[in-house]
C-alpha positions, 0 to 999 in steps of 0.5 A: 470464512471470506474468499474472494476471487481478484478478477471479480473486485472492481478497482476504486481509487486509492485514498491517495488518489493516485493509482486504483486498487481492489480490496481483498479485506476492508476494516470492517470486514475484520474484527483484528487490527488490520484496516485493509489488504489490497492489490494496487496498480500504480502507474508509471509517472505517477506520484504518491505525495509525502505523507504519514499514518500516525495510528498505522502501519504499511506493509508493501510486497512489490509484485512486478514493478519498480518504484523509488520509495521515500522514508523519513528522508532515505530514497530506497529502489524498490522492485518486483519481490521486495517487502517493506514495512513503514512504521506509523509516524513514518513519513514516506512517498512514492514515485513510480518508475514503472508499472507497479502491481504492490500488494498492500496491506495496512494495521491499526496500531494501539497505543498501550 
């Protein structure tokens, strides 16, 4: 069993390099497919760059905040409580529009 308390995880930088997050499950930390569970803090102004994760997909639940997020082209507003799921091979971005706290988890994908 792992548990593990919030206030006592030290933020790091995102892989994107744009806001931190403290890192509930890390990969190998894990024998599933999952690469990682995390709380970010992103903040207001800033801007996750166009990119994709051919091999993975991202799952967003918005825990306060507000962010316009970008999917293969389609511009979605996405606010406190709302869910997302980005397919791998997705190309997506972010700008943050508030203050966000997102809960982000990510799962390797295996092709059969």
């Amino acid at each position: 069993m792992l548990k593990r308390s919030l206030c006592t995880l030290l933020p790091v930088s995102t892989s994107h390099g744009v806001g931190e997050k403290r890192v509930l499950l890390a990969n190998d930390e894990t024998e599933t497919a999952v690469t990682q569970i995390a709380i970010t803090h992103l903040k207001k102004g800033e801007q996750v760059a166009l990119h994709i994760h051919p091999t993975m997909e991202e799952y967003f639940y918005f825990l306060k905040g507000e962010v316009q997020l970008t999917t293969n082209g389609e511009t979605s507003l996405c606010r406190t409580g709302d869910f997302v799921q980005v397919p791998p091979g997705v190309a997506h971005s972010m700008e943050i529009l508030e203050d966000t706290e997102v809960l982000t988890m990510g799962c390797a994908i295996f092709h059969r």
